[in-house]
N, CA, C and O atoms as a printed pandas DataFrame, in Angstrom:
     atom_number atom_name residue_name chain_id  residue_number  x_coord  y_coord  z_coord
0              1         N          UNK        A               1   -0.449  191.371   64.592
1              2        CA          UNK        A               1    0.449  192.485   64.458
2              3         C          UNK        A               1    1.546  192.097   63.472
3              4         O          UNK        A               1    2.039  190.970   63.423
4              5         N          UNK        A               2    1.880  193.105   62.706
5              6        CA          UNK        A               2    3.143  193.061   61.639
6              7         C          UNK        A               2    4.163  193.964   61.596
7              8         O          UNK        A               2    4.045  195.113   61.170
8              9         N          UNK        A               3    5.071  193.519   61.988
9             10        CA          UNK        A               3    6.566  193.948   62.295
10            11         C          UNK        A               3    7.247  195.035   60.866
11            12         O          UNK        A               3    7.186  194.373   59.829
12            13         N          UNK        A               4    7.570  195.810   60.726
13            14        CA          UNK        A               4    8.185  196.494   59.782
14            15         C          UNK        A               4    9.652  196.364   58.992
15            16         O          UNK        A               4    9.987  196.398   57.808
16            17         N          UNK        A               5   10.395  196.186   60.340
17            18        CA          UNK        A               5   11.620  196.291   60.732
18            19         C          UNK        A               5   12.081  195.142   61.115
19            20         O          UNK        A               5   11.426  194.657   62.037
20            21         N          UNK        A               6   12.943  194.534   60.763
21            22        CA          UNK        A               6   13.732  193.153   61.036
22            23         C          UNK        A               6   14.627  193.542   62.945
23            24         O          UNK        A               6   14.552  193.019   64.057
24            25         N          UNK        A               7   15.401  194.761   62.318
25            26        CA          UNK        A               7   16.261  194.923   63.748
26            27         C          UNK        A               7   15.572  195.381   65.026
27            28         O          UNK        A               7   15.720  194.841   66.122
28            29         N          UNK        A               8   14.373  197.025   64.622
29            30        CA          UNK        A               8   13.548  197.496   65.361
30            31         C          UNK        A               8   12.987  196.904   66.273
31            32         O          UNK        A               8   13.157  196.968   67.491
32            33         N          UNK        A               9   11.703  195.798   65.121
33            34        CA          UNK        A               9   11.069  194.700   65.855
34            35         C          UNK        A               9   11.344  193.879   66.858
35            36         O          UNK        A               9   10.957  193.758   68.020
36            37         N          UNK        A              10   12.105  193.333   66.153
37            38        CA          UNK        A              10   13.457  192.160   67.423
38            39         C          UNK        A              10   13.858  192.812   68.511
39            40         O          UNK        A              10   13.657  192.306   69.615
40            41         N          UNK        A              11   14.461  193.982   68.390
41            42        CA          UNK        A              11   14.705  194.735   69.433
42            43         C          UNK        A              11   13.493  195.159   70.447
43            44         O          UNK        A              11   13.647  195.458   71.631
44            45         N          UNK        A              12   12.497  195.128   69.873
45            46        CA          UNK        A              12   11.821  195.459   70.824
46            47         C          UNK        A              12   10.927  194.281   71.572
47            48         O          UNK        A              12   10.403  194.345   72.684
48            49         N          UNK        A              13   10.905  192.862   70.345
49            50        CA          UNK        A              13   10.501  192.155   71.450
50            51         C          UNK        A              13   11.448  191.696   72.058
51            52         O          UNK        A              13   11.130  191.303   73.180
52            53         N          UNK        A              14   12.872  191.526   71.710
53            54        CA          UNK        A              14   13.819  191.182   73.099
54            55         C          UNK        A              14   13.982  192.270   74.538
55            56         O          UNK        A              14   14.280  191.956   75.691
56            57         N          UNK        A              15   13.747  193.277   74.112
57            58        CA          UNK        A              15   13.458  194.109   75.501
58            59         C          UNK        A              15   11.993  194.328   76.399
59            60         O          UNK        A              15   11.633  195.263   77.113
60            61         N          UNK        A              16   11.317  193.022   76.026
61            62        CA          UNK        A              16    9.667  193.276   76.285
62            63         C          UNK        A              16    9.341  193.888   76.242
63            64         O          UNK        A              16    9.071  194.381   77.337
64            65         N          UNK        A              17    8.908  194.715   74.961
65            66        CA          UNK        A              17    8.015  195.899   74.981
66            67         C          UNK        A              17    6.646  194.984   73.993
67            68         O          UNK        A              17    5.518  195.391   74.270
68            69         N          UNK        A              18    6.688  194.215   73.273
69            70        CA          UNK        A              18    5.772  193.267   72.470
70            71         C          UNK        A              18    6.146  192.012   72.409
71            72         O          UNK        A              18    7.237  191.596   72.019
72            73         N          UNK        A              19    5.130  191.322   72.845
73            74        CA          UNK        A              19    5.668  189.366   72.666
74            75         C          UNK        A              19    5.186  189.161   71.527
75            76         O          UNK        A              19    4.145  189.443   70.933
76            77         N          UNK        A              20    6.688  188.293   71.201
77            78        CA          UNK        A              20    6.641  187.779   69.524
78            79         C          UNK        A              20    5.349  186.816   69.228
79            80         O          UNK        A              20    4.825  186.705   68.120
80            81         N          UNK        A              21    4.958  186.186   70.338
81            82        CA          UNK        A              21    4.000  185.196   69.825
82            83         C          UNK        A              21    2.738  186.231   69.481
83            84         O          UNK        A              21    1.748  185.659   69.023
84            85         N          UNK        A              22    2.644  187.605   69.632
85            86        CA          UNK        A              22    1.256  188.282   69.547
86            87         C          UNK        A              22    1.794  189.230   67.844
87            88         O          UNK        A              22    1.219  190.201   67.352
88            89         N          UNK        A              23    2.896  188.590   67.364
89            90        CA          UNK        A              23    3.548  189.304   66.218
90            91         C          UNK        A              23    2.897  188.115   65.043
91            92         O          UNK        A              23    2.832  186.962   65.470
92            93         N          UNK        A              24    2.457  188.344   63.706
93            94        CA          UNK        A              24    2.226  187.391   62.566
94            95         C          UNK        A              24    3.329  187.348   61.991
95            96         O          UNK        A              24    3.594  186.290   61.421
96            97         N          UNK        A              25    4.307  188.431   61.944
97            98        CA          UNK        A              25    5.207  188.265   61.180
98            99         C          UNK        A              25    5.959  189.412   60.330
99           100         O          UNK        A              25    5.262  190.315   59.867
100          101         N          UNK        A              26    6.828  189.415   60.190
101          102        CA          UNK        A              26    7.724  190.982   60.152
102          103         C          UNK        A              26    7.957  190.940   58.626
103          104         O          UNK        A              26    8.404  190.012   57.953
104          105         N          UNK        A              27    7.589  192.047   58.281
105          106        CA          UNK        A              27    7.690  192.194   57.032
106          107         C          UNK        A              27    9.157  193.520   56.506
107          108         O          UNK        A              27    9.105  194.740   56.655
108          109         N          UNK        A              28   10.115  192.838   56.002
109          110        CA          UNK        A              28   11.148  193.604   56.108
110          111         C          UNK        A              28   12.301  194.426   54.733
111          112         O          UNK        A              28   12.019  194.596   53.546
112          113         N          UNK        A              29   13.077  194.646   55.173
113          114        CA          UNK        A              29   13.784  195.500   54.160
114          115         C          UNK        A              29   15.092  194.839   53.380
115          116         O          UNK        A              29   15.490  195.091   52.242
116          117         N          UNK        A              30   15.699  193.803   54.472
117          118        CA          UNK        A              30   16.504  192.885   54.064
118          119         C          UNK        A              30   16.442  192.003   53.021
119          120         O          UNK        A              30   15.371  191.788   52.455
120          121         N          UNK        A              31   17.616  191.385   52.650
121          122        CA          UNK        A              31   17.289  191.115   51.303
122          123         C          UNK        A              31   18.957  189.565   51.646
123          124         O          UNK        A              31   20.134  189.471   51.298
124          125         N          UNK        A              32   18.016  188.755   52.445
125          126        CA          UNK        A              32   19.223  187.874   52.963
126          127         C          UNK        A              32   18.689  186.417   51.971
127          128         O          UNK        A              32   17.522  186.028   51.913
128          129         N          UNK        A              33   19.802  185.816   51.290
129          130        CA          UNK        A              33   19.410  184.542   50.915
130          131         C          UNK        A              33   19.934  183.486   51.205
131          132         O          UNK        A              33   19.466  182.476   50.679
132          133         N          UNK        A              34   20.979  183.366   52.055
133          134        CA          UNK        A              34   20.889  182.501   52.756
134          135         C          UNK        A              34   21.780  182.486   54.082
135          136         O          UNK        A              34   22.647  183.360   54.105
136          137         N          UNK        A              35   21.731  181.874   54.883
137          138        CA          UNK        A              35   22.348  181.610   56.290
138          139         C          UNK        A              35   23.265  182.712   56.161
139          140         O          UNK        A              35   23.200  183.863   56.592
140          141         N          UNK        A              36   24.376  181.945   55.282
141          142        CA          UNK        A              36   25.724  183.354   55.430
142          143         C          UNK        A              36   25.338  184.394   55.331
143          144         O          UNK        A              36   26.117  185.276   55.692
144          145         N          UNK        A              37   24.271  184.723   54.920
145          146        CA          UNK        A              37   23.955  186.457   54.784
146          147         C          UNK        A              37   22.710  186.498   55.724
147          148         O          UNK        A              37   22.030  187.499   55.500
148          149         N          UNK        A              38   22.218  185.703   56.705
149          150        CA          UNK        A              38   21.268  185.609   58.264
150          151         C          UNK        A              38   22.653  186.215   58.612
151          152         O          UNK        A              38   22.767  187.441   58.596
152          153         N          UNK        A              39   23.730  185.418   58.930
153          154        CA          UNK        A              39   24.906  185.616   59.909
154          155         C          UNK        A              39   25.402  187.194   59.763
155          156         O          UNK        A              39   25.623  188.096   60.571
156          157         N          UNK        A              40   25.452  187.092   58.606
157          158        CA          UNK        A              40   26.098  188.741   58.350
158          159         C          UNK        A              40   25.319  189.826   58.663
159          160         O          UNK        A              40   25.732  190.947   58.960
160          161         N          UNK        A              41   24.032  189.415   58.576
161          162        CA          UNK        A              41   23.096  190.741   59.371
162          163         C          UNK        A              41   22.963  190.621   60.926
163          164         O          UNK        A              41   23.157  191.558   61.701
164          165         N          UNK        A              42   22.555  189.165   61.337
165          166        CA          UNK        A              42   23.033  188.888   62.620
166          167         C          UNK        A              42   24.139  189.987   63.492
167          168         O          UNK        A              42   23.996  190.659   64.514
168          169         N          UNK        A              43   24.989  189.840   62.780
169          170        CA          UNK        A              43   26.443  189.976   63.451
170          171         C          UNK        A              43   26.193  191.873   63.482
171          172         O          UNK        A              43   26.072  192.349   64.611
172          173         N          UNK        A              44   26.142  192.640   62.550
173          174        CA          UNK        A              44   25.216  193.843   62.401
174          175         C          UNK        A              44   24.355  194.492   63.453
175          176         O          UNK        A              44   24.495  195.589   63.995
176          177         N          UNK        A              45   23.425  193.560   63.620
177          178        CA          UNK        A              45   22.347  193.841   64.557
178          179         C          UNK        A              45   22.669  193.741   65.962
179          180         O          UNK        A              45   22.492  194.656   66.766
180          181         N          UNK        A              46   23.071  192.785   66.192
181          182        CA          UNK        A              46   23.789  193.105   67.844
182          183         C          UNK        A              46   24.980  194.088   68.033
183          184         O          UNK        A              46   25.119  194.857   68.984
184          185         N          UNK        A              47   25.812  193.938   66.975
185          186        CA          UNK        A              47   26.454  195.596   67.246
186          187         C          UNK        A              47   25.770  197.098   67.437
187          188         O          UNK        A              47   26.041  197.824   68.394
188          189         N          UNK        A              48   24.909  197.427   66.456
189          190        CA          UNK        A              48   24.589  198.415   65.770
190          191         C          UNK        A              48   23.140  198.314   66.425
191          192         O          UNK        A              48   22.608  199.383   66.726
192          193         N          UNK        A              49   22.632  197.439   66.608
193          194        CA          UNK        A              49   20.578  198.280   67.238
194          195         C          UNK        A              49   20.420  197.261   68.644
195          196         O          UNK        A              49   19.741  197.654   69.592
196          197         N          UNK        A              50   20.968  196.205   68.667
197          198        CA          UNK        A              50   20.449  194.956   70.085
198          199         C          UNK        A              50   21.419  195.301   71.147
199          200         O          UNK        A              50   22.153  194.317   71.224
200          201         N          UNK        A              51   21.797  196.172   71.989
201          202        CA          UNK        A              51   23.079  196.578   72.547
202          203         C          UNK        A              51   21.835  195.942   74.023
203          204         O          UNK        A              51   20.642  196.075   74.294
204          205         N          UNK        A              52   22.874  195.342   74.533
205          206        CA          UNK        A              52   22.084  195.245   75.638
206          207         C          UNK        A              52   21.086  193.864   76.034
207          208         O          UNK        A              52   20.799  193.419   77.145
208          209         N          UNK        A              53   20.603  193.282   74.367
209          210        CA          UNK        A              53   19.860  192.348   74.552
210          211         C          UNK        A              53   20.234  191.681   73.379
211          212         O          UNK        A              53   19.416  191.618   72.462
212          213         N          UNK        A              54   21.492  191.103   73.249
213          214        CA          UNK        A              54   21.794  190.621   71.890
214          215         C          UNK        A              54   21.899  189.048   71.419
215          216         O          UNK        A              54   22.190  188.494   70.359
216          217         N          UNK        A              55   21.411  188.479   73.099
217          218        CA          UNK        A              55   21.361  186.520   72.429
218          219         C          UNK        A              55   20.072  186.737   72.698
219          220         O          UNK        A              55   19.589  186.208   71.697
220          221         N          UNK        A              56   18.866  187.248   73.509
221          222        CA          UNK        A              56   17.877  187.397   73.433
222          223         C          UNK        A              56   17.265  187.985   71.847
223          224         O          UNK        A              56   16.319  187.485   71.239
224          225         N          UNK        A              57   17.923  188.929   71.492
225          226        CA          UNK        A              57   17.570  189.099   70.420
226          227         C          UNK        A              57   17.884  188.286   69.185
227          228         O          UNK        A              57   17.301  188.643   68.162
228          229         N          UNK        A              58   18.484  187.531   69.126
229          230        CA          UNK        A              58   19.338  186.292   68.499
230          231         C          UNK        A              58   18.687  185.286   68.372
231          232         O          UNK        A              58   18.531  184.920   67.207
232          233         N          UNK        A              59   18.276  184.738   69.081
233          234        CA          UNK        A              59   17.059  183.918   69.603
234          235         C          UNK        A              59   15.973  184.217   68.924
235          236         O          UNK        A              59   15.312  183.462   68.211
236          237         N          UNK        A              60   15.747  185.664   69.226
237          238        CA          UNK        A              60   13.910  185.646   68.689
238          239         C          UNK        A              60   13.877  185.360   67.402
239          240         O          UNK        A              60   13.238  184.425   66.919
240          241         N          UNK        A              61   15.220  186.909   66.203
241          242        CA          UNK        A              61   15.199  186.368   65.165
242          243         C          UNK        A              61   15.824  184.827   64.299
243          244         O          UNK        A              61   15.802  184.749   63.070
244          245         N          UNK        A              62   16.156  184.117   64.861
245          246        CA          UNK        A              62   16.543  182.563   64.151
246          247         C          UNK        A              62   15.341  181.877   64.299
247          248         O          UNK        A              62   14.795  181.148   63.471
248          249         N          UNK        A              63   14.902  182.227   65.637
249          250        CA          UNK        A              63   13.210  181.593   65.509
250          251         C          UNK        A              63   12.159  182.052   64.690
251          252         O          UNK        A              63   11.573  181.193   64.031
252          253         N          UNK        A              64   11.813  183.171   64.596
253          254        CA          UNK        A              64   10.950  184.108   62.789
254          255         C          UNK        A              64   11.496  183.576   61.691
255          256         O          UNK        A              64   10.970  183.465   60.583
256          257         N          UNK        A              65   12.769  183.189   62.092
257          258        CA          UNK        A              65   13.624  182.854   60.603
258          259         C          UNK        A              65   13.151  181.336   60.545
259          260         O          UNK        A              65   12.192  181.013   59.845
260          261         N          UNK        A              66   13.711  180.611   61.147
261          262        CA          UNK        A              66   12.776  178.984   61.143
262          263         C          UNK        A              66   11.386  178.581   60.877
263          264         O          UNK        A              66   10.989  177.568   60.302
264          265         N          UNK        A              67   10.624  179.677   61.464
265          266        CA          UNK        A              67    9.366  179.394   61.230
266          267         C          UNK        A              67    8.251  180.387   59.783
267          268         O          UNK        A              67    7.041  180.426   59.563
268          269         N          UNK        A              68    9.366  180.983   59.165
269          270        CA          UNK        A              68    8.991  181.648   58.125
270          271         C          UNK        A              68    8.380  182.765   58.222
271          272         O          UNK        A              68    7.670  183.122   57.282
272          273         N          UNK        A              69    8.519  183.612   59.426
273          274        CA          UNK        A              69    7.891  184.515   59.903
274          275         C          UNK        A              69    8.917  186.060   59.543
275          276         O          UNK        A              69    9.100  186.952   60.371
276          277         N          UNK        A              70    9.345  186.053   58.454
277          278        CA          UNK        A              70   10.332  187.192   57.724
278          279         C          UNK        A              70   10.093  186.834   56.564
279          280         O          UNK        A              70   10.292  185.705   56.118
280          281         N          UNK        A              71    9.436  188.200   55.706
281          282        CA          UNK        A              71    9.160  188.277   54.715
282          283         C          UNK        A              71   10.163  188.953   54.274
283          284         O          UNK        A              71   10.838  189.683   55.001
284          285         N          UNK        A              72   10.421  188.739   52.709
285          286        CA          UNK        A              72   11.963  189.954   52.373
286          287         C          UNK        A              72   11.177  190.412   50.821
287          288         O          UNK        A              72   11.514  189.893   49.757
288          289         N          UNK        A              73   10.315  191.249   50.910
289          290        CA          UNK        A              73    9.868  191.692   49.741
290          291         C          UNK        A              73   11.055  192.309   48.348
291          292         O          UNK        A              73   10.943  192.454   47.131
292          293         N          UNK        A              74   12.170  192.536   49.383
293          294        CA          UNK        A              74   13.288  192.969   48.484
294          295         C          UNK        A              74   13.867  192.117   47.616
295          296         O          UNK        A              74   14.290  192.582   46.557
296          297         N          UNK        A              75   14.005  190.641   47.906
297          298        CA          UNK        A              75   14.646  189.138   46.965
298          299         C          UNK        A              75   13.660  189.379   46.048
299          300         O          UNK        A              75   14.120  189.018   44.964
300          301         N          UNK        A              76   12.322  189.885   45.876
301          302        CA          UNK        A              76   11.910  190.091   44.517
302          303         C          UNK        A              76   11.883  190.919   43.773
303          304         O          UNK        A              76   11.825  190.501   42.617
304          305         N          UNK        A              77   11.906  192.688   43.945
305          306        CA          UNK        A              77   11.699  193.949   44.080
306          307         C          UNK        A              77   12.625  194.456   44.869
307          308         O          UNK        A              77   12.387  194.560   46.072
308          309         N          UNK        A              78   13.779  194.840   44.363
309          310        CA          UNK        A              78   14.802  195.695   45.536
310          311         C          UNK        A              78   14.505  196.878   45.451
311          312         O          UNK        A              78   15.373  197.638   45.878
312          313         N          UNK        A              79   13.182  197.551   44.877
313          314        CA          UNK        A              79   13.297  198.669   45.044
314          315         C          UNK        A              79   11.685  198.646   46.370
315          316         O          UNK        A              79   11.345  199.720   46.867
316          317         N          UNK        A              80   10.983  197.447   46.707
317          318        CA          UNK        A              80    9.723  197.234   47.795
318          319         C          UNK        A              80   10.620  196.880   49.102
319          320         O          UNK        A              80   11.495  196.046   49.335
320          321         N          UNK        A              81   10.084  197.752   49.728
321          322        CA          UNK        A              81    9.973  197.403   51.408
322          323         C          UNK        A              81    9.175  198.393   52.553
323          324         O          UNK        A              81    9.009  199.544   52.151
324          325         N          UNK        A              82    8.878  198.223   53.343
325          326        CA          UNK        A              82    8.354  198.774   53.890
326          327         C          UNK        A              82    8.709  200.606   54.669
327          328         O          UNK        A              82    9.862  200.897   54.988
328          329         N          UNK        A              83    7.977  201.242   54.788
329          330        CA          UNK        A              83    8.168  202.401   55.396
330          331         C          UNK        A              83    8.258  202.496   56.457
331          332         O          UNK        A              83    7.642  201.482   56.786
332          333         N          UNK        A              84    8.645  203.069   57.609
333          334        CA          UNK        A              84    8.513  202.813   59.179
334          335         C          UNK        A              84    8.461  204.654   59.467
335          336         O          UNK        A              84    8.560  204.916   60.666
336          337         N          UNK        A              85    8.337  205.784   58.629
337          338        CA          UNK        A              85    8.499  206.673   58.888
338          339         C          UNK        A              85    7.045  206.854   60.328
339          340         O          UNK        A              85    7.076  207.629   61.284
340          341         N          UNK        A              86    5.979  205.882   59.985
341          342        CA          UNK        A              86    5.074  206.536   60.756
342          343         C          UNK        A              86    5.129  205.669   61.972
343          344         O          UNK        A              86    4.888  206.183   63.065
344          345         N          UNK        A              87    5.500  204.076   61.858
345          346        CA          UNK        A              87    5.314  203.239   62.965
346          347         C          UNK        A              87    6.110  201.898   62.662
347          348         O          UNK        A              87    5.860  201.763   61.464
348          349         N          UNK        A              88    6.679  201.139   62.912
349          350        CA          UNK        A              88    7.699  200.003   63.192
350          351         C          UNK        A              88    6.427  199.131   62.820
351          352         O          UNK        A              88    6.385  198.618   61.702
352          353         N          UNK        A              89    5.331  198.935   63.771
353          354        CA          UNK        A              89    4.113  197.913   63.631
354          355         C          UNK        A              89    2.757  198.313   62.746
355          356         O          UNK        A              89    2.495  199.494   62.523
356          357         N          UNK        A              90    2.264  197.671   62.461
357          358        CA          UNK        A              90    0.632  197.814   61.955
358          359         C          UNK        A              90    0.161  196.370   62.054
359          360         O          UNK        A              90    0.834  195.342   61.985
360          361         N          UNK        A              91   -1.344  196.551   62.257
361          362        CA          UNK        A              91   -2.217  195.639   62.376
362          363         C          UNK        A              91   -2.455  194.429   61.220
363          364         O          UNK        A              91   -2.477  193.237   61.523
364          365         N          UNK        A              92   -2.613  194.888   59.970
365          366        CA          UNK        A              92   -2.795  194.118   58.791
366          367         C          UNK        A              92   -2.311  194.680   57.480
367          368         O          UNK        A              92   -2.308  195.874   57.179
368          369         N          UNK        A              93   -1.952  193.794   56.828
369          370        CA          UNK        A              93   -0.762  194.161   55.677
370          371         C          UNK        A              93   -1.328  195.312   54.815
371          372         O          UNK        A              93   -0.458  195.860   54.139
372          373         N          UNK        A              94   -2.303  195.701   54.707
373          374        CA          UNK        A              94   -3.184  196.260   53.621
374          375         C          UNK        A              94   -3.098  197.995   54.834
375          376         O          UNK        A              94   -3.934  198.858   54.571
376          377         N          UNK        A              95   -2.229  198.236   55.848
377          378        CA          UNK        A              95   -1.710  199.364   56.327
378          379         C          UNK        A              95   -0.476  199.580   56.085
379          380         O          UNK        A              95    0.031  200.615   56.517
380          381         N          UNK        A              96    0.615  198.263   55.024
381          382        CA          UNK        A              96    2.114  198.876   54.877
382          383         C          UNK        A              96    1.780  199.564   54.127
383          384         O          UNK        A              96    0.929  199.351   53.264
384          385         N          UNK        A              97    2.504  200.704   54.348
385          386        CA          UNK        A              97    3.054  201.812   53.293
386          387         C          UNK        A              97    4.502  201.089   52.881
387          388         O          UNK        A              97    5.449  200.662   53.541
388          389         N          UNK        A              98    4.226  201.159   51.604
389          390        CA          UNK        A              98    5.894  200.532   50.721
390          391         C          UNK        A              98    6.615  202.412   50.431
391          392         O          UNK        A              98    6.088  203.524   50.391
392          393         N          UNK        A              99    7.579  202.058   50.333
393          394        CA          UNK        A              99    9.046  203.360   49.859
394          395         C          UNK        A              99    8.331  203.303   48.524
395          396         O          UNK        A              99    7.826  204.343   48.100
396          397         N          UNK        A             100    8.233  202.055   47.743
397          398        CA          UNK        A             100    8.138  202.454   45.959
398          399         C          UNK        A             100    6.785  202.884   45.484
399          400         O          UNK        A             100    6.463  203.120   44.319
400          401         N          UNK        A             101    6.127  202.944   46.430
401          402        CA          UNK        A             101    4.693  203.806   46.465
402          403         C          UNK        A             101    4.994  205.334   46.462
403          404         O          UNK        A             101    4.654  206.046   45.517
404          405         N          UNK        A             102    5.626  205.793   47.524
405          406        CA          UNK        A             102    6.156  206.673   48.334
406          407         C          UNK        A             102    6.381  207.920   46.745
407          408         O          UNK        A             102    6.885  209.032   46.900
C-alpha cells in the first residue's frame, strides 16, 4: 500500500485505521529538506490534522522519515505530487494520479 498524504496517512495510521508496517511508503506533497523543515511541518501537523493522536503520530512519521519511507516528488518538480481527490491510498505507484497530469 502507498500513502498519498504525509498528514492524512499518519493520521490514520496513528488512529488505527491502517498499520504502517502493511504501508511501502507515502508518497507526498511536501517539499521538506531538512530536519528544520521535518520540525516545521511536524509542528503543523499536530496542530492542524493529528488532534488527538499527536506523539503517536510523531512517532510514526520520524520513523517513515528514518527509514526512507517519504517520497517528496516536489524537491524535484514543485509543480508533481500526488492527487488524493479520489483516495489518500493506492496499491501500486503506476495508480498515482499526479496534479501536473491533471
Amino acid at each position: 500500500m502507498i500513502g498519498l498524504s504525509v498528514s492524512f496517512c499518519v493520521k490514520a495510521m496513528a488512529k488505527g485505521e491502517v498499520d504502517p508496517a502493511q504501508v511501502e511508503k507515502i508518497v507526498g506533497a511536501t517539499s521538506c529538506r531538512s530536519d528544520e523543515d521535518w520540525n516545521r511541518a511536524i509542528d503543523v501537523y499536530r496542530k492542524c490534522y493529528w488532534y488527538g493522536v499527536e506523539d503517536i503520530a510523531e512517532k510514526i512519521i520520524r520513523q517513515f522519515i528514518s527509514e526512507g519511507r517519504i517520497e517528496q516528488p516536489r524537491l524535484i518538480d514543485d509543480e508533481k505530487f500526488p492527487s488524493i481527490r479520489e483516495s489518500i491510498w493506492v496499491n501500486s505507484a503506476d495508480q498515482i494520479v499526479w496534479w501536473s497530469e491533471k
